[in-house]
C-alpha positions as CSV (number, residue, x, y, z in Angstrom):
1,X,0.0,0.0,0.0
2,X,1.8,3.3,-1.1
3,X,-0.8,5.9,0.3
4,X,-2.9,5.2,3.4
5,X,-4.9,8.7,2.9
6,X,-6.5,6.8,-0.6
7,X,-6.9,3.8,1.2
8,X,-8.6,4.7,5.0
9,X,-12.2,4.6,3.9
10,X,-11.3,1.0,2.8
11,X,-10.1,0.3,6.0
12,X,-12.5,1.5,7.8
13,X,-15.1,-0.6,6.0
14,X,-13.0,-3.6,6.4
15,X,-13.1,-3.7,10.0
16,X,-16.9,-2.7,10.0
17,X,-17.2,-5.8,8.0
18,X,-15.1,-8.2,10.3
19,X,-16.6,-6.5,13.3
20,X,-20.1,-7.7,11.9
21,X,-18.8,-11.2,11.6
22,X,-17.6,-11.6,15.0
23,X,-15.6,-9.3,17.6
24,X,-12.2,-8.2,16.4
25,X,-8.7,-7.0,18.7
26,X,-6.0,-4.8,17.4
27,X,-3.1,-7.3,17.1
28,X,-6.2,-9.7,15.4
29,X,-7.4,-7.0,12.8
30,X,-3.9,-5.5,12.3
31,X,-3.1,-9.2,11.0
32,X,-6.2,-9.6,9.2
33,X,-5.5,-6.3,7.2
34,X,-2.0,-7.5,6.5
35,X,-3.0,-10.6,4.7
36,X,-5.3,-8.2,2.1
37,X,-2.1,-5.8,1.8
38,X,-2.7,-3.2,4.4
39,X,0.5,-2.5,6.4
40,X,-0.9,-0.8,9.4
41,X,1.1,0.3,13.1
42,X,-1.3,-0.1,16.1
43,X,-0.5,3.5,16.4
44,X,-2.5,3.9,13.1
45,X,-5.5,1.2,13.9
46,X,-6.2,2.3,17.1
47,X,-7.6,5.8,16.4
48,X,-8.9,4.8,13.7
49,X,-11.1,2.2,16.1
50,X,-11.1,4.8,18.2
51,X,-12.7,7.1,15.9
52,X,-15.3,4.4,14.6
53,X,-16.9,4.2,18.3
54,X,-17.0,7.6,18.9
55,X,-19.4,7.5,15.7
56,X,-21.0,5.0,17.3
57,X,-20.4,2.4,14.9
58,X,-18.7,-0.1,17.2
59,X,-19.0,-0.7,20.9
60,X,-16.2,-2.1,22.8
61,X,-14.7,-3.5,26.6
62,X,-12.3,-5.2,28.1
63,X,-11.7,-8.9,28.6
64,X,-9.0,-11.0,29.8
65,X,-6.8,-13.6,28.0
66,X,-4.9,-15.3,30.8
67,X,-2.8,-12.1,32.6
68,X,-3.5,-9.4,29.9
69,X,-6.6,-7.5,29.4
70,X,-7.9,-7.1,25.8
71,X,-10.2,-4.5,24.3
72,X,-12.6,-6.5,22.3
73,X,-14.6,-4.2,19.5
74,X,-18.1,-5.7,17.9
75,X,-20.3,-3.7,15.5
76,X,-23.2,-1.9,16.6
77,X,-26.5,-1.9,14.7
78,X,-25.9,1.9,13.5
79,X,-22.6,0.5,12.5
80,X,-24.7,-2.7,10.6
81,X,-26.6,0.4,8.8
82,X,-23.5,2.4,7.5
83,X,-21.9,-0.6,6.3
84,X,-25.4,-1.9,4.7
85,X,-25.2,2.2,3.5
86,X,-21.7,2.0,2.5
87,X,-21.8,-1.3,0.5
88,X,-24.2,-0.1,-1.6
89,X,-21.9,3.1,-2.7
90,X,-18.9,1.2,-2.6
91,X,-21.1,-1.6,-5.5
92,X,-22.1,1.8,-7.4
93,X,-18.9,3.3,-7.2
94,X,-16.6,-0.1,-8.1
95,X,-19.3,-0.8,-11.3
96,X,-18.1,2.6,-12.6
97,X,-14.6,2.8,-12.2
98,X,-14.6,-1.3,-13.5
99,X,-17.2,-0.4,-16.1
100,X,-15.8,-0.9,-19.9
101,X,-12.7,-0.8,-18.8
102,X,-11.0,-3.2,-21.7
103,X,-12.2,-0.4,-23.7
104,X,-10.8,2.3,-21.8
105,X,-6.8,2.9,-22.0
106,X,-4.3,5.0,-20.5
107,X,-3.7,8.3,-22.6
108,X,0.0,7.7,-24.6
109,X,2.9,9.3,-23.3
């Protein structure tokens, strides 16, 4: 990934959309991310978490693993409607910049 500015909405959705499948940690999501490409620094993921339950999009607490304490996020149902919301542009938005594209070609140099 060369510029996480282009790329932070897609984030954002992708851990809506594991946070709907089940509850998701830092270290857990951080590694999921990596395996599509995303090469993100907890110091990156958490305020972007942070920033999705402010919104009100995911709820999370604390549970404990052994010794350590974990925060555990999980999607809230106004987070379920902006990713149903969000799904539907990203659809509209991929079927236009995907649409005829054999046909369309880079301008020559």
């Amino acid at each position: 990934m060369t510029d996480k500015d282009l790329y932070v909405g897609l984030i954002r959705l992708h851990v809506l959309h594991h946070a709907a499948v089940e509850p998701i940690f830092g270290l857990g999501i951080i590694e999921e991310l990596r395996r599509h490409g995303y090469e993100l620094s907890a110091g990156t993921l958490y305020p972007l978490l942070h920033g999705l339950e402010k919104k009100g999009y995911l709820a999370s607490h604390s549970e404990r693993n052994g010794r350590r304490a974990r925060r555990v996020y999980a999607i809230t149902d106004a987070g379920r409607k902006e990713l149903a919301a969000a799904k539907l542009k990203v659809k509209e938005l991929f079927g236009e910049l995907f649409e005829d594209d054999s046909t369309h070609t880079a301008p020559e140099a």
